[in-house]
C-alpha positions in Angstrom: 93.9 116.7 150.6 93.0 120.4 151.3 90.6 122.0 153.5 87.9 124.1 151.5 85.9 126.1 152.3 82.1 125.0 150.5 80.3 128.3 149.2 77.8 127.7 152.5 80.2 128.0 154.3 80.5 124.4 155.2 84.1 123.6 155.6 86.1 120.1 154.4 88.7 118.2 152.8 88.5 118.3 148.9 90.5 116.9 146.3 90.5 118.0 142.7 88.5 115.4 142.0 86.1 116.0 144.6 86.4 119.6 143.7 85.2 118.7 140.0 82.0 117.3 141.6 81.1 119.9 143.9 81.1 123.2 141.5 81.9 121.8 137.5 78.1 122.7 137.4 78.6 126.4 138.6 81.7 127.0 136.7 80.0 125.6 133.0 77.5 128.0 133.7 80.1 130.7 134.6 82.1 129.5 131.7 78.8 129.7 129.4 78.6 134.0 130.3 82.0 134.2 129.3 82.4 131.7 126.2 79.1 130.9 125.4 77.0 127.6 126.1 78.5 125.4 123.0 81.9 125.8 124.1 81.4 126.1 128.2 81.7 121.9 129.0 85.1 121.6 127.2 86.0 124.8 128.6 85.9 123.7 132.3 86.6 120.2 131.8 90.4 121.6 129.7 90.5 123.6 132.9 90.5 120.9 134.9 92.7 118.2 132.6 94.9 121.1 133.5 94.7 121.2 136.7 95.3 117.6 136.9 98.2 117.7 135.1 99.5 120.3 137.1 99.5 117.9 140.0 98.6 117.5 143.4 101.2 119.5 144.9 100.3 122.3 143.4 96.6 121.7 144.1 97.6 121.3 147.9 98.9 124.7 148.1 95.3 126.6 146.9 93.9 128.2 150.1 90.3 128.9 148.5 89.5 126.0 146.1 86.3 127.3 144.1 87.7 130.7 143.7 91.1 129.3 142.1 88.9 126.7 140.0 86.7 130.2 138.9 90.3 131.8 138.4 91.6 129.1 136.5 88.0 129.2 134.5 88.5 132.9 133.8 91.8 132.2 132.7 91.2 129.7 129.9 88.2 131.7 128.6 90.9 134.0 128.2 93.2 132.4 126.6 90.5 130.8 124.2 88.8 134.3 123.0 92.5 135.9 122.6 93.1 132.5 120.4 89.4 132.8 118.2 90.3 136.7 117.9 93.6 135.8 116.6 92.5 133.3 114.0 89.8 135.0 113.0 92.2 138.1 112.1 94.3 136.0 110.6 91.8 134.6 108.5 89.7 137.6 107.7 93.5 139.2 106.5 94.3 136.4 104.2 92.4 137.4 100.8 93.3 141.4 101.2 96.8 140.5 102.0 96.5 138.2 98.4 94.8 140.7 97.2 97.4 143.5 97.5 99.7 141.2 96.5 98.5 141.6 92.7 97.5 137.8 93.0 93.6 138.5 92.5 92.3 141.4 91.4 89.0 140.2 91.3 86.9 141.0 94.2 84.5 137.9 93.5 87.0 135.7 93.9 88.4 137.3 97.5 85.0 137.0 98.8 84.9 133.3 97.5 88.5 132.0 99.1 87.1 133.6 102.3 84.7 131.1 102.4 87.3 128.6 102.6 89.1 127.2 105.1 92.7 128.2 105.9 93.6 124.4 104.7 91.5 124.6 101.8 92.7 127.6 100.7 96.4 126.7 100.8 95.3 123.6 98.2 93.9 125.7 95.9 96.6 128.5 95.9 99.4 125.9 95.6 97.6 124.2 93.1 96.6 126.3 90.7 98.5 129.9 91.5 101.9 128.1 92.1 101.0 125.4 89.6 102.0 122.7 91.9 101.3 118.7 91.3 99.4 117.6 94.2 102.6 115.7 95.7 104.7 118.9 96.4 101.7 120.5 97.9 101.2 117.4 100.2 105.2 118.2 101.0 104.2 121.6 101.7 101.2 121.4 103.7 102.9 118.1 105.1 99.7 115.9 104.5 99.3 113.5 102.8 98.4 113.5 99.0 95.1 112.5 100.0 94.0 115.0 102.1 95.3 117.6 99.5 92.8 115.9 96.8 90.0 116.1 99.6 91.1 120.0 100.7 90.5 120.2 96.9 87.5 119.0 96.2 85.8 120.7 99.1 87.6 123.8 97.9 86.5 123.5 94.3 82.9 122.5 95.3 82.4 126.0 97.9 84.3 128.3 95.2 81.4 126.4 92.1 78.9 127.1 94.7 80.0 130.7 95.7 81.0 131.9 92.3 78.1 130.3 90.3 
């Protein structure tokens, strides 16, 4: 156990658990300013699974609990923009770098892979750019044959819908 230091100044012994109780409500809505509401809960709660993981001796060391909780808060909203921004590069790159690439030289059909999603996208190139049976793509994606008919058909249905 630790001795903390409450936010009204009201001093005691807090364990991470303990911790979780007394300020998970101020940090969601900390976490909410800096990720937004949908994502704030599983924010905190990853911060603290953490933490937990982390273990108690490292929890034993922290002089001022809530501000290395609000630390550790600002830290994996962080980390989870810098991932989003990533991804969303990524993503948003795809169809120009196919694009240049002399693969599609329609514009129509850019915008319609766009609306795919990265795995959906890979089904539909393998299959029908590469002209690959639905087997080797499963090999390639490593899924299972399945999941490359589903990737598919929810990939044939947005580009029908997109396209039409």
């Amino acid at each position: 156990m630790r001795r903390v230091r409450h936010r009204f100044g009201v001093e005691g012994s807090c364990t991470l658990e303990e911790a979780y109780g007394k300020w998970s409500g101020d940090l969601v809505m900390y976490a909410a300013a800096l990720v937004g509401s949908t994502d704030a809960p599983d924010l905190v709660a990853d911060t603290f699974a953490v933490l937990i993981r982390r273990g108690d001796d490292q929890w034993a060391q922290v002089r001022d609990a809530r501000a290395y909780l609000f630390r550790s808060v600002t830290n994996s909203a962080r980390m989870l923009v810098r991932s989003r921004s990533r991804r969303h590069e990524r993503e948003r790159a795809w169809p120009t770098v196919v694009a240049h690439g002399e693969l599609l030289g329609d514009p129509a059909v850019v915008a319609a892979l766009a609306q795919l999603s990265v795995r959906q996208r890979a089904a539909v190139f393998l299959t029908y750019w590469e002209d690959l049976g639905t087997a080797e793509v499963a090999r390639r994606m490593d899924v299972s044959e399945g999941a490359v008919k589903r990737h598919l058909a929810r990939g044939r249905s947005v580009l029908r819908e997109v396209l039409a």
